[in-house]
N, C-alpha and C positions, 0 to 999 in steps of 0.2 A: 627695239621696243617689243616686238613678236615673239623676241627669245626670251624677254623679262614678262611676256604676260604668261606666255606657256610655261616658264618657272612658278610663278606665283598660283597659276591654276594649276602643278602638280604639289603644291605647297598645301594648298587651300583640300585638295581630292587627299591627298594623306592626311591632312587634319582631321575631315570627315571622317576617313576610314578609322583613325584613333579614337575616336568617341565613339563612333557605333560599337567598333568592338571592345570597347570599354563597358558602355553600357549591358552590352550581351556579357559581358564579364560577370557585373554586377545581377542583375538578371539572373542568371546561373546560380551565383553563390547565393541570393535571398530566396531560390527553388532548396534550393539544397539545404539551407537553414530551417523554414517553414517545415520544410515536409518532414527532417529528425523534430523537430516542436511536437507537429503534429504526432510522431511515434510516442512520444513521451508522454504527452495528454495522455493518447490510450492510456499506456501502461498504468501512468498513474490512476487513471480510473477504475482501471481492472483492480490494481494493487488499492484502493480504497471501500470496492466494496466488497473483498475479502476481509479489510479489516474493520467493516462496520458491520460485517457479520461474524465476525470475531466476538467484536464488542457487545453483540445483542448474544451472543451462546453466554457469554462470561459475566453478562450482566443478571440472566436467569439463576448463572449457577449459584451466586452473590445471592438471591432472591430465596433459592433452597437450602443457602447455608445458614442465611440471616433467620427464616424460620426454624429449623435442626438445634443453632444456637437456643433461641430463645425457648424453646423447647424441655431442651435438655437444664436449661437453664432455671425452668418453673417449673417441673414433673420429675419431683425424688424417683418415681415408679418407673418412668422413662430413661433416666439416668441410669438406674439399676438395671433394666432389662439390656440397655446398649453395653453396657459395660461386660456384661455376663457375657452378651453372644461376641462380641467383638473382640476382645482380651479374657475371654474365657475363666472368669472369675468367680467366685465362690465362696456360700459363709460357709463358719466354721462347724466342721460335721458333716458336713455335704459331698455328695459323690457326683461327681460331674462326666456324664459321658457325650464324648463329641463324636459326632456323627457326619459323616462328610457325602 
């Protein structure tokens, strides 16, 4: 009987020791998961308020082209002066010198 109980209590002490170091297993691996998560959040953080200030430069520029548009859109005088300086253009009989 002494031999069967000292079997069963080294039965029972390896059990134990299977689940602690199971759990320390587990344990370990949900450190190691959390903590790349948590790399990630940053980055994506970082990597998002680079592109919501992206979105606020590209939104302004939208804002200066939307006015240039309607501009050039209502003002013959403005049209003609952009066109002149920009593509160098010219009525007819006119000496155009460019000056850089």
């Amino acid at each position: 009987m002494a031999k069967r109980a000292t079997n069963e209590s080294r039965k029972q002490k390896f059990i134990n020791y299977f689940w602690v170091t199971m759990t320390a297993i587990i344990a370990v691996c949900t450190l190691i998961v959390s903590i790349n998560t948590i790399g990630d959040m940053i980055r994506t953080h970082k990597n998002r308020r680079g592109i919501e200030r992206e979105i606020t430069n590209l939104e302004a520029k939208i804002a200066r082209d939307s006015a240039f548009i309607e501009q050039i859109s209502t003002s013959p005088e403005f049209m003609e002066q952009y066109a002149r300086e920009t593509y160098h253009m010219q009525r007819a009989g006119e000496t155009v010198y460019i000056l850089e």
